[in-house]
C-alpha positions in Angstrom: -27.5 250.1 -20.5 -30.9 248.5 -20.5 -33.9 250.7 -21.1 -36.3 249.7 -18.5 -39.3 251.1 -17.2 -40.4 251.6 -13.8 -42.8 248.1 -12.0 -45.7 250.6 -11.5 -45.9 249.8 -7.6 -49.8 249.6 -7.0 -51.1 252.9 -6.0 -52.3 253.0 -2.2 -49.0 250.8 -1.1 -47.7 252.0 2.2 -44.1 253.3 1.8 -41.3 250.3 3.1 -39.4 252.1 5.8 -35.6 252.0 5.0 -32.2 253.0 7.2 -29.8 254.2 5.3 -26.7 256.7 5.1 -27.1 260.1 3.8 -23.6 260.6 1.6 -24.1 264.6 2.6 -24.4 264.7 6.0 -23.7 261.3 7.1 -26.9 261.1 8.7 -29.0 258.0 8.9 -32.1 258.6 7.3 -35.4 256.8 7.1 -39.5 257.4 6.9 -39.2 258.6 10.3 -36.7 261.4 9.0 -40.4 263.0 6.9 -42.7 262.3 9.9 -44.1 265.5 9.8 -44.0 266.1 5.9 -47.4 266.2 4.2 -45.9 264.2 1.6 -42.9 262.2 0.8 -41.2 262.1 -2.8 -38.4 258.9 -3.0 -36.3 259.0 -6.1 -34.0 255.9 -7.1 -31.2 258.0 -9.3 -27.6 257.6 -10.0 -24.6 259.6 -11.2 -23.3 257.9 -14.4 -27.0 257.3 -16.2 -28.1 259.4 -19.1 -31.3 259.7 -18.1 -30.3 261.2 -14.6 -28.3 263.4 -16.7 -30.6 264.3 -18.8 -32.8 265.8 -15.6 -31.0 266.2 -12.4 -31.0 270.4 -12.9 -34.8 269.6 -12.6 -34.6 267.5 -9.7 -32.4 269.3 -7.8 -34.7 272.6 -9.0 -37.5 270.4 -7.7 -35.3 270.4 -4.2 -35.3 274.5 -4.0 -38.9 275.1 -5.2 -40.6 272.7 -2.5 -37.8 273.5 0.3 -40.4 275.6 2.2 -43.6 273.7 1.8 -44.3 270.3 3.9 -42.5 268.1 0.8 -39.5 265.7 2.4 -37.6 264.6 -0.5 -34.8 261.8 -0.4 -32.9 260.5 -3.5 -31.2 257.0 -3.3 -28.9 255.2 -5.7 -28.6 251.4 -5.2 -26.0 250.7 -8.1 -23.4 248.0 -8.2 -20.3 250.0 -7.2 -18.0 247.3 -8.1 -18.9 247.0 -11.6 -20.2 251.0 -11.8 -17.7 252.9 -9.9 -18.9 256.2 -10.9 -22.0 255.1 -8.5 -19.8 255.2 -5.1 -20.8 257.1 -2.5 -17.9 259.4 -3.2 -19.2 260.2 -6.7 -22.8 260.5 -5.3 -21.4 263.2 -2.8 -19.7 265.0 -5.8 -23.0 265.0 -7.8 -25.1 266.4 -4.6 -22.9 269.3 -4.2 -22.4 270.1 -7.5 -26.0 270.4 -8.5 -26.6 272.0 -4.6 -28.6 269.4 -3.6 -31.1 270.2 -0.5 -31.7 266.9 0.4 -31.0 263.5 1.5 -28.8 261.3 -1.3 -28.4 257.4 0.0 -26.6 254.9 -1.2 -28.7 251.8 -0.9 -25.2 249.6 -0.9 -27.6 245.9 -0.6 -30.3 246.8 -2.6 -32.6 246.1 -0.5 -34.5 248.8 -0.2 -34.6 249.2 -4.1 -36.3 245.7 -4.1 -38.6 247.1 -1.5 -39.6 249.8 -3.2 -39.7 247.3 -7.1 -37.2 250.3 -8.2 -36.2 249.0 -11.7 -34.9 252.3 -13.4 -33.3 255.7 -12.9 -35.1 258.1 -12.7 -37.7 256.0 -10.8 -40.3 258.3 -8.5 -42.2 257.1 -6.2 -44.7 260.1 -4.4 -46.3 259.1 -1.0 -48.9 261.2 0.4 -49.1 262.0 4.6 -50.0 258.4 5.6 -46.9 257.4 3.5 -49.7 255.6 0.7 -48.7 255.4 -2.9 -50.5 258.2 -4.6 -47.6 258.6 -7.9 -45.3 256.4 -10.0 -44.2 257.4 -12.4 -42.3 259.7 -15.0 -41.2 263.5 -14.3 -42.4 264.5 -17.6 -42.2 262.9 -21.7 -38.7 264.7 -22.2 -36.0 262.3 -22.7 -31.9 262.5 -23.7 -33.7 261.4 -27.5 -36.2 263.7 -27.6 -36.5 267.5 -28.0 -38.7 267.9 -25.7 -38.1 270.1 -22.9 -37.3 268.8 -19.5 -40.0 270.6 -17.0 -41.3 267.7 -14.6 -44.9 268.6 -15.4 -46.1 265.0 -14.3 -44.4 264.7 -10.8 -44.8 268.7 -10.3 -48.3 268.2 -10.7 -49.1 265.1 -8.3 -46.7 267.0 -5.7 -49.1 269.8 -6.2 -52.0 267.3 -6.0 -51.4 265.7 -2.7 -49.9 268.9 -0.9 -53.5 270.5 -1.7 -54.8 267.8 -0.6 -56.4 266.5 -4.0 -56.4 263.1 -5.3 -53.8 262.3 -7.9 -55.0 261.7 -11.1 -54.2 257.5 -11.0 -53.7 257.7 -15.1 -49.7 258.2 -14.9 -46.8 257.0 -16.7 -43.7 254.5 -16.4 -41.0 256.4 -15.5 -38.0 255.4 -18.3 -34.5 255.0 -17.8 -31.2 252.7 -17.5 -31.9 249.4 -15.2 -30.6 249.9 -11.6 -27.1 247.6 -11.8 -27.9 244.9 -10.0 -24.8 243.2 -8.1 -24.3 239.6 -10.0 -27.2 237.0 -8.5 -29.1 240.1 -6.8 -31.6 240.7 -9.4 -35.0 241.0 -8.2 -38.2 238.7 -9.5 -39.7 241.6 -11.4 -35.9 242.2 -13.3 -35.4 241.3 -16.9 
C-alpha cells in the first residue's frame, strides 16, 4: 500500500464521459445514465483498501440520504485484478450488496477512465455540478483508519449540499487520502509515483 493523495483535478473541468459495466445490475452506465441529475458525485473506491474500509458505511449512507434528491451517484474501482483479486468484479458485487448499495459500482477493467478522471487514490471524489463541471475534489471528511476522528463526510456532504442549492462550492478543499489505485504493470499514468 502506497499512501497517495488525490491529483486535485482543476476545478471547472468538464466530467470525461465513460461506458462501463455496472457489477449490480449489469447495466452499462455512463454520464448520460445522470442526464437529468442536478449534480453528479464519481467515486474511485475498491474493496480490499483500508481507507475504503474505513468509510464505505458512510458512502453507502451517503447513497440512502441523497436517493430522493437530483444527486446521481456512481462508484468505480479500476484495480489490477490480477495482482488484487479481492478487486474482481465478483468481490465488488459482494461489497455492493452487503453494504446495500443504491447505486451504480463499475469496474473500470483498463483504467482508462481512472486516467481520465487523474484518479490516484481510494477514496478519490470527484463532485460535478448540472453542466457536469468540476465544482469538488477532494476528501469526505479528516477521519482516517489512524485517527480517532469520527467518520461523518462533512466535506463532500457539504459541497453536495452546496451545488444541489445551487451555491458555489467553497474552492478551499482537501486531497482526498488513501491507498494508490493498483495500476496493472506499465499502465501507470504520468501523474503516478
Amino acid at each position: 500500500m502506497v499512501k497517495t493523495a488525490s491529483t486535485m483535478l482543476p476545478l471547472g473541468t468538464k466530467a470525461p464521459d465513460f461506458q462501463l459495466k455496472d457489477v449490480i445490475s449489469g447495466q452499462q452506465i455512463s454520464l448520460d445514465t445522470f442526464a437529468d441529475n442536478e449534480a453528479l458525485l464519481v467515486m474511485f473506491i475498491c474493496q480490499h483498501c483500508p481507507f475504503v474500509k474505513h468509510v464505505k458505511e458512510e458512502l453507502a449512507k451517503i447513497g440512502k440520504d441523497y436517493a430522493e434528491r437530483p444527486l446521481g451517484i456512481v462508484a468505480i474501482s479500476a484495480n489490477d485484478v490480477e495482482n488484487h483479486p479481492d478487486d474482481s468484479p465478483e468481490h465488488l458485487l459482494k461489497m455492493a450488496k452487503e453494504l446495500d448499495f443504491n447505486f451504480p459500482f463499475c469496474y473500470d477493467e483498463t483504467q482508462e477512465v481512472a486516467k481520465t478522471y487523474t484518479a490516484a487514490c481510494t477514496p478519490d471524489f470527484f463532485l460535478f455540478d448540472r453542466d457536469k463541471k468540476l465544482v469538488y475534489r477532494g476528501q469526505l471528511d479528516d477521519s482516517r483508519p489512524s485517527t480517532d476522528i469520527p467518520v461523518t463526510g462533512k466535506d463532500l456532504r457539504g459541497a453536495i449540499e452546496a451545488v444541489l442549492a445551487g451555491k458555489e462550492v467553497d474552492s478551499d478543499q482537501m486531497p482526498s487520502l488513501g491507498c494508490n489505485i493498483k495500476w496493472k504493470p506499465g499502465n501507470e499514468p504520468d501523474y503516478f509515483g
